[in-house]
BALO-10643 format. One record per residue (C-alpha): x, y, z; residue in three letters. Coordinates in steps of 0.02 Angstrom, whole numbers, padded with zeros to 5 digits, always signed. Each point is the difference from the previous one (the first is absolute). Layout:
% residues N
XYZALA...
***
This chain:
% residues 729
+00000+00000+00000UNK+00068+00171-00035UNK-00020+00077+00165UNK+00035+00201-00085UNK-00122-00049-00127UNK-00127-00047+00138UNK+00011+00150+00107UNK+00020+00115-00164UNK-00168-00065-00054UNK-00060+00031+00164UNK+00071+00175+00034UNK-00075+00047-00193UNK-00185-00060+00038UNK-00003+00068+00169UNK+00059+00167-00065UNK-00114+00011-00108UNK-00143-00073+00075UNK+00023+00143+00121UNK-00020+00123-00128UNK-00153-00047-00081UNK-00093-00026+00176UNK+00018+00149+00059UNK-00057+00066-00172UNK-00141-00112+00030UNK-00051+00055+00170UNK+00046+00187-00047UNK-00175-00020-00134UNK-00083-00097+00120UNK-00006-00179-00070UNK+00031-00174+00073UNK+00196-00049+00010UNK-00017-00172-00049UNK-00033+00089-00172UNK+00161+00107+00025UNK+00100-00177+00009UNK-00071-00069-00146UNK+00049+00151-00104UNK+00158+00005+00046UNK+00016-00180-00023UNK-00051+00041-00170UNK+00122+00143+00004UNK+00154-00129+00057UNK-00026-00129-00150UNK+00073-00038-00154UNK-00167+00044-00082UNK+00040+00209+00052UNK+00152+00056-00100UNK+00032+00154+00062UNK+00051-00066+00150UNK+00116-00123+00081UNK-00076-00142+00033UNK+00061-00125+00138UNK+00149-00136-00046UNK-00074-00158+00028UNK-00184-00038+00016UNK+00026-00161+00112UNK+00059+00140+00142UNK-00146+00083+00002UNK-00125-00171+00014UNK+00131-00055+00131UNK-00069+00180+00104UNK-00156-00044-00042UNK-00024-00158+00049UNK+00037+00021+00173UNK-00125+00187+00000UNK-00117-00158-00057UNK+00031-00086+00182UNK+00022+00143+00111UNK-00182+00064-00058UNK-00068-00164+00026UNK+00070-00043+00173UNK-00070+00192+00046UNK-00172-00037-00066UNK+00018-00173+00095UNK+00035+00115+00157UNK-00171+00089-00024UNK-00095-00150-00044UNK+00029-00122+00138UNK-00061-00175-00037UNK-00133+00024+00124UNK-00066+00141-00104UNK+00001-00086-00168UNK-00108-00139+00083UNK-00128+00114+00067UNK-00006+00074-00185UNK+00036-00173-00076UNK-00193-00044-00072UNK-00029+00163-00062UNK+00172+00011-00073UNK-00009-00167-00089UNK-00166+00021-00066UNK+00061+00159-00087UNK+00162-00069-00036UNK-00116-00163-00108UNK-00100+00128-00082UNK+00135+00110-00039UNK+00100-00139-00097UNK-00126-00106-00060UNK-00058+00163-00096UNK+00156+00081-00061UNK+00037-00174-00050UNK-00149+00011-00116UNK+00047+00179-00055UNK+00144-00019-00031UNK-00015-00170-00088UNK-00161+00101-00120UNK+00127+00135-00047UNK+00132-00101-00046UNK-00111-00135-00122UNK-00067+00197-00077UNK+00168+00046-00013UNK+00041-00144-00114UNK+00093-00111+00120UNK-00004-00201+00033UNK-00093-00054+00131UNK+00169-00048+00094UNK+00063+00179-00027UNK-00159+00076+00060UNK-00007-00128+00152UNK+00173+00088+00074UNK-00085+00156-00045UNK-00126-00020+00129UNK+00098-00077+00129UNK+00119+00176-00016UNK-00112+00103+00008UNK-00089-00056+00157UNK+00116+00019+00136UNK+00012+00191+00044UNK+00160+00080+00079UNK+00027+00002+00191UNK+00146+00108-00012UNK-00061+00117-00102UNK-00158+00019+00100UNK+00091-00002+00184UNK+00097+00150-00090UNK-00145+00092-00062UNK-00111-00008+00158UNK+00152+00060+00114UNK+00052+00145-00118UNK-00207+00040+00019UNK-00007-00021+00169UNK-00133-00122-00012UNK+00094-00173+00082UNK-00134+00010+00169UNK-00176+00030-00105UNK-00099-00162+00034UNK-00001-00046-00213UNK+00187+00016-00003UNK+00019-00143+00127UNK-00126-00107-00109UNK+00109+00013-00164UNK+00150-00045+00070UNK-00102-00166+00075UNK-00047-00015-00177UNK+00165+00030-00062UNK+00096-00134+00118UNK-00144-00134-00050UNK+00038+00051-00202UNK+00191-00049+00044UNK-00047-00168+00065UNK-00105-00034-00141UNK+00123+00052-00134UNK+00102-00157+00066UNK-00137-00102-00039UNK-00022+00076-00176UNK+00183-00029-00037UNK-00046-00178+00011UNK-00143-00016-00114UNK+00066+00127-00135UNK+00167-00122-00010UNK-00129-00165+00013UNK-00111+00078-00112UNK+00152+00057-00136UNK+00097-00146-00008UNK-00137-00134+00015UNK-00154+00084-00056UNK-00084-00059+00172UNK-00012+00044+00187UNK+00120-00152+00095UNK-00090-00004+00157UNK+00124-00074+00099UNK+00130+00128-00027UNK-00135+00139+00037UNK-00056-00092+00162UNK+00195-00012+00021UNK+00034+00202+00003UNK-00145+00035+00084UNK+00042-00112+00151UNK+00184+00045-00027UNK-00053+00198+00024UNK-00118-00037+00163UNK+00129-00105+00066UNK+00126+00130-00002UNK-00103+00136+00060UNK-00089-00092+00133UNK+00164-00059+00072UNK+00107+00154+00012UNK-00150+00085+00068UNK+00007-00137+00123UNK+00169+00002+00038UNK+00027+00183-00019UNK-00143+00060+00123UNK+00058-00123+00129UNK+00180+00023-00026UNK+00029+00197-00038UNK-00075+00082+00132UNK+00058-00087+00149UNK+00182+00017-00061UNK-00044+00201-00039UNK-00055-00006+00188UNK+00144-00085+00053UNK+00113+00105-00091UNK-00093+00158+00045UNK+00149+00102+00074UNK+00131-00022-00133UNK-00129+00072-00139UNK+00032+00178-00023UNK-00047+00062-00188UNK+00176-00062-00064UNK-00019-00146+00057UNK-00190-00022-00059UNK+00017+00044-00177UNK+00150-00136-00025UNK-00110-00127+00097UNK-00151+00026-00106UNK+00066+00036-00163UNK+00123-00158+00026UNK-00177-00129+00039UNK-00117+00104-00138UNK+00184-00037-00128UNK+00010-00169+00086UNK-00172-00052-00014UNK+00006+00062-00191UNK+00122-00098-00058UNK-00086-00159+00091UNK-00154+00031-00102UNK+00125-00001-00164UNK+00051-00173+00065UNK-00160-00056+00034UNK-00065+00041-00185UNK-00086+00152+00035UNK+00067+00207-00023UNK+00117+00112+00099UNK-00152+00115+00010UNK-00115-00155+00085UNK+00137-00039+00134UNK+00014+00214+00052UNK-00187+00011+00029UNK-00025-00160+00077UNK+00143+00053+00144UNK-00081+00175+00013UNK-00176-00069+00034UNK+00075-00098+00133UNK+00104+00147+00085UNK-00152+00092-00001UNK-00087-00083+00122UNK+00146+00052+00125UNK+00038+00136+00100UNK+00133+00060-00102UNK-00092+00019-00153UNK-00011+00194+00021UNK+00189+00016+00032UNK+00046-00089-00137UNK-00115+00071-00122UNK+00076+00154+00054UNK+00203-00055-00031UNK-00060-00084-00147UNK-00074+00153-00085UNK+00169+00069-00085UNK+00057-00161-00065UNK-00172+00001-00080UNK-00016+00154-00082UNK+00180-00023-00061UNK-00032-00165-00109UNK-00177+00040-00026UNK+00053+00133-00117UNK+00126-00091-00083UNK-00139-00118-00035UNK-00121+00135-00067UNK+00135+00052-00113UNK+00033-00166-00073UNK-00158-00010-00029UNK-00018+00175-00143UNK+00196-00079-00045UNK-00106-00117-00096UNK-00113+00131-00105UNK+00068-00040-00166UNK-00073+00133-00134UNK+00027-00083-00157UNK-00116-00147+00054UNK-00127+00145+00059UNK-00005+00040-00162UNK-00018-00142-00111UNK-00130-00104+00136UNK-00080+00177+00064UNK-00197-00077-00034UNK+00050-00178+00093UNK+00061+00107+00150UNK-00144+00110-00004UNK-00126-00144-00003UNK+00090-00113+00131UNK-00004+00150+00103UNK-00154+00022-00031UNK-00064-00149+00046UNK+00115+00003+00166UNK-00082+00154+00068UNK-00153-00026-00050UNK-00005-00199+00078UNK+00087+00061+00155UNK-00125+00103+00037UNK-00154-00097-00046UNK+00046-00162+00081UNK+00101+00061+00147UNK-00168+00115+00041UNK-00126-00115-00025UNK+00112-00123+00117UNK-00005+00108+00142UNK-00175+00031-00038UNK-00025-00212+00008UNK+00091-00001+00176UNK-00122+00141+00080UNK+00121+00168-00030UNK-00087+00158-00027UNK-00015+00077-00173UNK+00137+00112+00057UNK+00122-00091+00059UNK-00015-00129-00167UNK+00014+00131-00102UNK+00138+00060+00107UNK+00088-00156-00019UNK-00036-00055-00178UNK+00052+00160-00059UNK+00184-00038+00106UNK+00020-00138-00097UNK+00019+00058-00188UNK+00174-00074-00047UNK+00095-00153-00022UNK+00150-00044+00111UNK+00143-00091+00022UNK-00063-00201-00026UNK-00055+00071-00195UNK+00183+00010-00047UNK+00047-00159+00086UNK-00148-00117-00072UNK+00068+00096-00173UNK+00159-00065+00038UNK-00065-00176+00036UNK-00093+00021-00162UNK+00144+00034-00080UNK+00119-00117+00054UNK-00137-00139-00032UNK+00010+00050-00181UNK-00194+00039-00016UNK+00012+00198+00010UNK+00012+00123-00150UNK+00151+00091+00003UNK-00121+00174-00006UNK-00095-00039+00157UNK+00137+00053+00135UNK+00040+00170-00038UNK-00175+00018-00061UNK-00048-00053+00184UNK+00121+00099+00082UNK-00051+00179-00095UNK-00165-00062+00097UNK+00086-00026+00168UNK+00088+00182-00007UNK-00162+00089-00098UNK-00124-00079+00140UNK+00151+00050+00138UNK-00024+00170-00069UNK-00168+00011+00015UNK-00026-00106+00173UNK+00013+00159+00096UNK-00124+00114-00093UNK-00134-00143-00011UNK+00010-00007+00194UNK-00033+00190+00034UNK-00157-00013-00130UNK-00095-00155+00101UNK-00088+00119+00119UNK-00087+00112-00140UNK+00001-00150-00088UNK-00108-00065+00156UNK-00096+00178+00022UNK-00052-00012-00188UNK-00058-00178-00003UNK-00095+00039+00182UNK-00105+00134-00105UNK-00041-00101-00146UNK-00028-00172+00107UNK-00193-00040-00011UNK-00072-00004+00180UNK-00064-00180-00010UNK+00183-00054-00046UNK+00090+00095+00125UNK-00113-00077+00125UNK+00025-00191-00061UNK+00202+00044+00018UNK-00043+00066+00178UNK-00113-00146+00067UNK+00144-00111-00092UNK+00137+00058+00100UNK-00106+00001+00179UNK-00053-00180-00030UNK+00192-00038-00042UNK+00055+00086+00134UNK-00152-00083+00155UNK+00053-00188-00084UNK+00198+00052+00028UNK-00039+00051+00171UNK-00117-00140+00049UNK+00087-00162-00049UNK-00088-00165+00023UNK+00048-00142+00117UNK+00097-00094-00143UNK+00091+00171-00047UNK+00051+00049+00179UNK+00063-00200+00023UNK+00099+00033-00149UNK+00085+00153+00041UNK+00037-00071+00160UNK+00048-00179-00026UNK+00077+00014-00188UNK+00150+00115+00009UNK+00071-00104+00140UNK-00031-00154-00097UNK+00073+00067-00165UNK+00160+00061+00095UNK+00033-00176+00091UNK-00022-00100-00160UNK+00126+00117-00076UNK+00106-00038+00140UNK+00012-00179-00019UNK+00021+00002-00182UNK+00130+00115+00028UNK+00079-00128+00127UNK-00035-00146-00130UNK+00096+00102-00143UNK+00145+00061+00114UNK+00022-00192+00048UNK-00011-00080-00148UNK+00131+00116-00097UNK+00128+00011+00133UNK-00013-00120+00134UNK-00052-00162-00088UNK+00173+00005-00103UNK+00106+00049+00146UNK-00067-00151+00111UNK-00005-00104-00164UNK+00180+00037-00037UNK+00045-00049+00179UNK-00111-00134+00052UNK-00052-00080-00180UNK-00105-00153+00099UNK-00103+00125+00124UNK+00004+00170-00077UNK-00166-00003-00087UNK-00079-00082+00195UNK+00117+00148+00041UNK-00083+00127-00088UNK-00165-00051+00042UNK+00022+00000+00182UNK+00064+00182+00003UNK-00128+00065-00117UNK-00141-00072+00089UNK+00096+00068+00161UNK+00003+00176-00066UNK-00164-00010-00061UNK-00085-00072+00158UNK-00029+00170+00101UNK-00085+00089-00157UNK-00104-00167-00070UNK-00056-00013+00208UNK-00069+00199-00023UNK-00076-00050-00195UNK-00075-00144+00095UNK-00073+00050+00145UNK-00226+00064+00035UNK-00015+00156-00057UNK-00069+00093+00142UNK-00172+00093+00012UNK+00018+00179-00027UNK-00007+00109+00148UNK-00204+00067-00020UNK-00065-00124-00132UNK-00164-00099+00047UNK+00021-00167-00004UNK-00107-00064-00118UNK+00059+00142-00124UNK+00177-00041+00018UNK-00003-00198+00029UNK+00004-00071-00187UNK+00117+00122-00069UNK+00121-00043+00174UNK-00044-00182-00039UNK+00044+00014-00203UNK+00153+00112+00028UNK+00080-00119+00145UNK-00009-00142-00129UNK+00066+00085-00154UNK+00143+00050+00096UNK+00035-00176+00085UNK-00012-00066-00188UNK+00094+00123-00046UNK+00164-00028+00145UNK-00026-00215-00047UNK+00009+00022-00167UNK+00158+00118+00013UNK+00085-00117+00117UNK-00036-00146-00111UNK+00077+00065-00150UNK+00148+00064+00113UNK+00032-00195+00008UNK-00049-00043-00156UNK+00147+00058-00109UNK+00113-00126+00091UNK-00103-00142+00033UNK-00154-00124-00021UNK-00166+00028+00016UNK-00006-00104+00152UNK+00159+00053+00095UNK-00076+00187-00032UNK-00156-00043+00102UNK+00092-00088+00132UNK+00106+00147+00044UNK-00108+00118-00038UNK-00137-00069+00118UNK+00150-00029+00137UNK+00056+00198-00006UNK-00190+00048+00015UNK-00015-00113+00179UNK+00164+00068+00066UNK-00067+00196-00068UNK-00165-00033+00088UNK+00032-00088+00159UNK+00183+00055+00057UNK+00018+00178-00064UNK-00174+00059-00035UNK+00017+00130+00167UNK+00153+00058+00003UNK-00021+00015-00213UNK-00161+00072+00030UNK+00081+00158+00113UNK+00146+00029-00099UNK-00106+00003-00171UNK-00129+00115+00089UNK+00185+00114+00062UNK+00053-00011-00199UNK-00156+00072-00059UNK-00026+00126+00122UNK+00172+00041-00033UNK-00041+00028-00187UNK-00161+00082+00006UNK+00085+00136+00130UNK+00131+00022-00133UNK-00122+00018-00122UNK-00098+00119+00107UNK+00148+00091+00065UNK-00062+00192-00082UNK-00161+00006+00067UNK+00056-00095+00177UNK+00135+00141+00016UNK-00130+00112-00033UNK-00149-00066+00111UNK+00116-00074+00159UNK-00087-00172+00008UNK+00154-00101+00013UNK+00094+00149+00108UNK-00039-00016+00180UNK+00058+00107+00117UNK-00090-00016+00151UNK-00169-00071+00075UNK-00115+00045-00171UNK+00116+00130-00079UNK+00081-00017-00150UNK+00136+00116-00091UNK-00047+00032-00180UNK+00118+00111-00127UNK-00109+00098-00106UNK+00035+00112-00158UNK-00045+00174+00009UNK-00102+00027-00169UNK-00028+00161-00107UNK-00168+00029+00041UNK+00020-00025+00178UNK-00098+00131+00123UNK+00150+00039+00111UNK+00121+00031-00133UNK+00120+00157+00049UNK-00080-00005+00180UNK+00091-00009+00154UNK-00047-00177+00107UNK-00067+00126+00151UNK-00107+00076-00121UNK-00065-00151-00097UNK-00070-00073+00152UNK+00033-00188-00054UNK+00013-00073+00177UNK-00176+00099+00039UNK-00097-00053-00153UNK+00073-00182-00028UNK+00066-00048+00165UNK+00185-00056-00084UNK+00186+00050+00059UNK+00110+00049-00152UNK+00163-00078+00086UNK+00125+00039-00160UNK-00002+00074-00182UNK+00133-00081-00148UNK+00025+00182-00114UNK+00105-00069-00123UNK+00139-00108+00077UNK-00006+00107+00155UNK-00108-00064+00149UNK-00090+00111+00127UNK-00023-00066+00154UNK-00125+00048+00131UNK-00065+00151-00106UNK-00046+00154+00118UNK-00156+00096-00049UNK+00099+00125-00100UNK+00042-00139-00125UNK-00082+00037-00177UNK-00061-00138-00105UNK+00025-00021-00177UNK-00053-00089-00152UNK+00117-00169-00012UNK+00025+00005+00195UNK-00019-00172+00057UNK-00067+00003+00163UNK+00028-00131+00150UNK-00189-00025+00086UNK-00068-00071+00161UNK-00139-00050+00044UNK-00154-00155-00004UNK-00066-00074-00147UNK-00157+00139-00006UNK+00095+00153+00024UNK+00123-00063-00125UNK-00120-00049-00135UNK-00091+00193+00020UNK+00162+00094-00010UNK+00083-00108-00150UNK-00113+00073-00133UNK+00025+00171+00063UNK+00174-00004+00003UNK+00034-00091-00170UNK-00126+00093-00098UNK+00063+00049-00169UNK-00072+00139-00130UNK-00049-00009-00167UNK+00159+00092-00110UNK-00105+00166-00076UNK+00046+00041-00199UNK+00054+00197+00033UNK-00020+00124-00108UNK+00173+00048-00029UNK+00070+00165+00071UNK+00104+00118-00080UNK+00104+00060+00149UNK+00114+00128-00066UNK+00083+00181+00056UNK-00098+00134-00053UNK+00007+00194-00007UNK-00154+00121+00035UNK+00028+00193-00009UNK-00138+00094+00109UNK-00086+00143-00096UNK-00076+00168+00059UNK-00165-00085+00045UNK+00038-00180+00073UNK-00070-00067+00142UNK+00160-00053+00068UNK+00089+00180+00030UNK-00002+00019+00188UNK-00024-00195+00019UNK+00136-00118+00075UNK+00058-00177-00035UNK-00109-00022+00180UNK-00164+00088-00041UNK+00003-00027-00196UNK-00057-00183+00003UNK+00090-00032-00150UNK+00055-00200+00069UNK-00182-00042+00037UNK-00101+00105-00171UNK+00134-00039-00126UNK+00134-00163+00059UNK+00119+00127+00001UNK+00121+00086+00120UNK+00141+00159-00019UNK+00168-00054+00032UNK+00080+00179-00057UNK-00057+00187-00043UNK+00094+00103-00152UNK-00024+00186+00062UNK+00094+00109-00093UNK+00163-00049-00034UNK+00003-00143+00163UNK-00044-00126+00031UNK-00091-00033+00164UNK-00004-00147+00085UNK-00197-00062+00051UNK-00091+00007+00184UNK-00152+00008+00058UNK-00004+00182+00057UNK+00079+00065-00169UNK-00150+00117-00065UNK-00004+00006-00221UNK+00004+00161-00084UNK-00042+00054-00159UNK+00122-00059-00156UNK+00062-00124+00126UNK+00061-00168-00116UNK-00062-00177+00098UNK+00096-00150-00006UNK-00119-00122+00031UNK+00004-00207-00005UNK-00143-00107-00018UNK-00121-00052-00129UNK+00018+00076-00181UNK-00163+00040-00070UNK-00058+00061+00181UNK+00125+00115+00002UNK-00052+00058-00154UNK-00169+00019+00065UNK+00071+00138+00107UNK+00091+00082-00119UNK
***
C-alpha cells in the first residue's frame, strides 16, 4: 500500500469536502449534498481539477464511515427497541420489497430487458440506504421524531432481508429455481448469528463494563468500543455476512448499557470523519458520459424508486396502524436506493447474468435519489397537509377506526399471545444454545479426542456434549410456569401445549447431540440416562443457578431503565438510588435545587450530579441544574416513578425562522423618538431584539450605559436582528 498515496487522497477529499460544505450550509442546504458534489468535484470524471490518485484509497475510507455509522445507529437502536418495533417494522419492510420488487421488475421488462435482468432490477432497487438516511435526519435535526425511529426499524429489517435475496437472485440465476435448502440454510445461518451474539453479548458486555467501570475514561472508551464494533465486524465477514451487519449488531447490544450515552458521545468524531469520506465516494461515482447516453433509463428507474418508496412504504405504515402523517412521513424518507443495490449488481455481475449497462445506470440512480432524499423529506408534511384537505371524510375515518382497532388488539393480546411472548424467546435462545454447543463440539473437540483416544473419542465427545448441554436442555425441559395474574382456566392449555413443545423440543436436541456418533439405540440409552441424573440429582441446585443466569441476563438487558428507575439499587429499608438524565424540556432547567423544590414536591434526595466527567457530590441548594446533568436520586419506588418523568422530559426541536443577527448603524434625526432616551428607558432589547453597544457623536466614539441620554445626529451602533433594525430606521 502506498501509505503517501493514502493520506494524499485523504488530505485532497477532506480539503475539499470542507469547502463545498460550508458553501452548502452558507445557502442553506443539507451537507450530505455538499459531499456528494465534491465527490463529484474529486473524480476523474471533473477535469478541471485534480482528482485523487488511486480510487481503492478512497473505498478503503469509506468502508470503515460504512461501520462507524452503523455501530452509531446500533447505539440508538438497542435490540430491545427494534423488538418493540419489530411487527410493524417487518410488515413494512414485506410490503416495501415485495412491491419494489414488482416495480422494479415492470420497468425493467418495459425497458426492454430479460426477465433475469429485470429480476436484479427489482431486488436493487428495494433496499433503501441507512446511511444516507441516518445522515439526512441528523443534518435535519429530525433523529428523536417518533417516524424517524420507525424507518430505521424498517431499514435494519430491509438489511436482513437483502441476505435472503442474495440467495434466491444467485439460486434463481444460475439454476432458474429457488433451492430451498440453501434458502432455509441462510436464513437459519443469519438468526443463528444474531440470536447468539445478542445472547452472549448482553450477558457478557455489561458486567465486564461494570467491572471495569473505573479504568474507562473517554480514551479509554472509544478504543474499547470501536475495537468490539471493528471486532464484531470482521466476525460477521467470517461468518458470511457484511462488515456493516457485524457494527450494528455490536451497537444494538451496547445500547442497552449504561455506557451507551458516553460512547455515543466519543464515538461522534470518528463518525463524522468517515461518514464524509463515504458521502464523497459516493458523487466519486457520478460518471457524466453515461448520464448522457442512458439519461431516460435513469430518469425512469428513478422514477419508479421515488414514486414506489413512497407508495408502499406509506401504505405499510398505514397496514401496521401509523397515522397518515407519520406514513407519509416515513414513506417519503425512503425515496432512494442504498448500499445492498450495488452489491446484488456486483453479484449479478460476477454470476455473468447482468448487462454491462445496468451498474452505472443503477448507480446515477443511487447518487440522483441521494440528491434528492433530503428535499423529499422536508415536502412530506405539506405533502400530508394537502392530502388531509383533499381526503374524503368517509376515508379518513376508515384509516382512523383502522389504526384504533390495530392499536386496542396490540395492546390487548390473547392468552396464546401473552404465553408466547413469555415462554418463546427463552425457548428460542436455549435451543440456540445447544446447537451452538453441538456445532462447537463437533468441529473442534471430536477431532482432538479422536486424534488422542481413536477407540473412545466419539463416547468421548458425546459424554462432554451432553455434559455441556445438560444445564440448558434441564431449563428447555422443564413446566412452564403460570403467569403471575392469569386465570387458570385461561392460561392452562397454552401452559400445558408450551411445556410439551419445549420438552420435545430439549429430547429431540439431545438425541441428535448423540446421534452423529452413534446408533439409534446407544442414543436413547444415554440420552434417557443424562435425563434421570438432570432430573433427580441436579434438578435444585440447576434449578437456582438457571433462575441466577437469567436474572442475570434480563438485568443486563434491563440495565438503562433499572439505572434509571432504582429497582435493583437498594439502599436502605425501601429506598432505592436511581441516576436520572436531566432532559431539555425539563421544568427545573436553569433553577437552583432550593428553588426547584424537588425534595417538597417529590419527596427524593438528589445525593450527586455527573456534569460531564466531573461528579458533584452532595449538591447544596445553590447548585444549578442543566440539560445532560445526570442526577443521583433517592427515594421509594412511588416517589421515584413521579419524579422520573419530570426530570427526563425532553422537547420537541422547533424549525426557527432564521435570524439575521448582524451590526447595524441608525443615525437619529431632528424628530425621533429616541433623542433624550437612554439605552435604559429606550426599550430597544425588548421592541426590536436589539441592544447599543457604542454611540458615534461627533467625531468620538462613546462607549454605551444605561444613563447615556441620545441627542440629535447621534450615529447608533446597534446588534441584533436585521430587518428589525431596519424597522427602526
Amino acid at each position: 500500500m502506498n501509505v503517501e498515496g493514502l493520506i494524499t487522497d485523504l488530505a485532497f477529499i477532506l480539503l475539499l469536502g470542507a469547502g463545498v460544505t460550508v458553501l452548502f450550509k452558507w445557502i442553506k442546504q443539507p451537507v450530505v449534498l455538499g459531499y456528494i458534489v465534491a465527490g463529484f468535484l474529486a473524480s476523474p470524471h471533473f477535469e478541471y481539477l485534480p482528482s485523487v490518485t488511486t480510487e481503492a484509497n478512497i473505498d478503503f475510507w469509506a468502508q470503515i464511515g460504512i461501520v462507524v455509522l452503523l455501530f452509531s445507529l446500533g447505539l440508538e437502536f438497542s435490540f430491545k427497541k427494534l423488538m418493540s418495533a419489530g411487527g410493524s417494522a417487518v410488515v413494512t419492510a414485506l410490503i416495501i420489497v415485495a412491491g419494489m420488487m414488482c416495480a422494479g421488475y415492470a420497468a425493467g421488462r418495459f425497458m426492454g430487458m430479460n426477465s433475469i435482468n429485470s429480476l436484479f432490477l427489482g431486488g436493487m432497487l428495494s433496499m433503501s440506504s441507512t446511511t444516507i438516511i441516518i445522515k439526512a435526519f441528523t443534518d435535519m435535526g429530525l433523529r428523536q421524531q417518533k417516524f424517524a425511529s420507525l424507518v430505521l426499524a424498517v431499514l435494519i429489517v430491509e438489511d436482513l432481508f437483502a441476505v435472503v435475496m442474495m440467495v434466491i437472485l444467485s439460486s434463481i440465476a444460475v439454476n432458474n429455481a429457488v433451492e430451498g435448502a440453501d434458502l432455509l440454510f441462510s436464513v437459519g445461518k443469519l438468526l443463528f448469528f444474531l440470536v447468539m451474539w445478542f445472547l452472549v453479548g448482553v450477558y457478557v458486555l455489561p458486567s465486564l463494563l461494570n467491572l471495569w467501570r473505573r479504568f474507562l475514561n473517554s480514551e479509554t472508551l472509544l478504543v474499547v468500543s470501536m475495537g468490539l464494533c471493528l471486532g464484531m465486524a470482521v466476525f460477521s465477514v467470517y461468518c458470511g455476512f457484511s462488515l456493516a451487519l457485524g457494527a450494528f449488531v455490536m451497537g444494538s447490544i451496547l445500547a442497552g448499557t449504561s455506557y451507551a450515552e458516553r460512547i455515543e458521545h466519543v464515538v461522534t468524531p470518528v463518525k463524522d470523519l468517515f461518514g464524509a469520506v463515504f458521502f464523497i465516494s459516493v458523487g466519486m461515482m457520478v460518471q457524466p458520459a453515461i448520464l448522457a447516453q442512458y439519461w431516460g433509463s435513469i430518469l425512469i428507474i428513478s422514477g419508479v424508486v421515488i414514486v414506489g418508496m413512497i407508495v408502499f412504504g406509506t401504505f405499510g405504515m398505514l397496514v401496521t396502524g401509523q397515522t397518515l402523517r407519520v406514513a407519509m412521513q416515513s414513506g417519503f424518507s425512503l425515496t432512494q436506493i442504498g448500499e445492498f443495490a450495488f452489491i446484488i449488481a456486483t453479484l449479478g455481475m460476477s454470476l455473468g447474468v447482468l448487462q454491462p449497462s445496468l451498474y452505472p445506470i443503477v448507480v446515477a440512480v443511487s447518487v440522483i435519489t441521494t440528491f434528492t432524499t433530503p428535499y423529499f423529506i422536508k415536502m412530506a408534511t405539506p405533502a400530508y397537509e394537502a392530502v388531509e384537505r383533499r381526503l374524503p371524510p368517509r376515508l379518513n375515518f376508515l384509516i382512523d377506526r383502522y389504526r384504533s382497532d390495530a392499536v386496542k388488539e396490540q395492546a390487548t393480546p390473547g392468552a396464546w399471545a401473552r404465553m408466547l411472548r413469555r415462554a418463546l424467546p427463552s425457548s428460542v435462545a436455549y435451543a440456540f444454545v445447544l446447537i451452538a454447543i453441538i456445532a462447537v463440539c463437533r468441529r473442534l473437540l471430536l477431532p482432538f479426542l479422536c486424534g488422542m483416544f481413536p477407540q473412545w473419542g466419539a463416547t468421548l465427545t458425546a459424554v462432554c456434549t451432553l455434559g455441556a448441554m445438560a444445564p440448558f436442555l434441564f431449563a428447555l425441559a422443564v413446566p412452564v410456569r403460570m403467569p403471575a395474574g392469569e386465570s387458570a382456566a385461561s392460561a392452562r392449555i397454552p401452559t400445558i401445549v408450551m411445556s410439551i413443545f419445549r420438552a420435545l423440543l430439549a429430547l429431540m436436541l439431545a438425541a441428535y447431540a448423540v446421534s452423529i456418533n452413534f446408533s439409534s439405540r446407544a442414543m436413547v440409552a444415554l440420552v434417557a440416562v443424562v435425563a434421570v441424573v438432570a432430573v433427580f440429582v441436579l434438578s435444585r441446585r440447576l434449578r437456582a443457578r438457571l433462575d441466577r443466569i437469567e436474572n442475570k441476563f434480563i438485568d443486563n438487558l434491563n440495565e438503562r431503565e433499572l439505572r434509571r428507575s432504582g429497582r435493583n439499587n437498594l439502599v436502605v429499608n425501601d429506598l432505592h438510588q436511581a441516576f436520572m438524565t436531566v432532559g431539555t424540556g425539563c421544568a427545573f432547567v436553569g433553577e437552583r435545587f432550593m428553588d426547584s423544590d424537588l425534595r417538597q414536591r417529590f419527596g427524593i434526595n438528589v445525593v450527586s450530579i455527573q456534569r460531564d466527567q466531573r461528579i458533584i457530590p452532595i449538591p447544596n441548594g445553590r447548585t444549578r441544574i442543566f440539560p445532560g446533568d445526570v442526577l443521583g436520586v433517592i427515594g421509594n419506588d412511588e416517589q421515584l416513578r413521579a419524579v422520573l418523568p419530570a426530570i427526563e422530559a425532553e422537547r420537541e426541536p422547533e424549525l426557527l425562522p432564521a435570524t439575521d443577527v448582524t451590526l447595524c448603524s441608525v443615525m437619529l434625526g431632528d424628530h425621533s423618538p429616541l433623542i433624550g432616551a437612554t439605552p435604559r428607558t429606550a426599550s430597544l432589547r425588548d421592541s426590536y431584539d436589539a441592544v447599543v453597544v457604542a454611540v458615534h457623536r461627533g467625531d468620538e466614539f462613546i462607549d454605551s450605559n444605561p444613563d447615556l441620554a441620545f441627542a440629535k445626529g447621534d450615529i447608533l451602533w446597534l446588534v441584533g436582528d436585521r430587518n428589525k433594525i431596519e424597522k427602526l430606521e
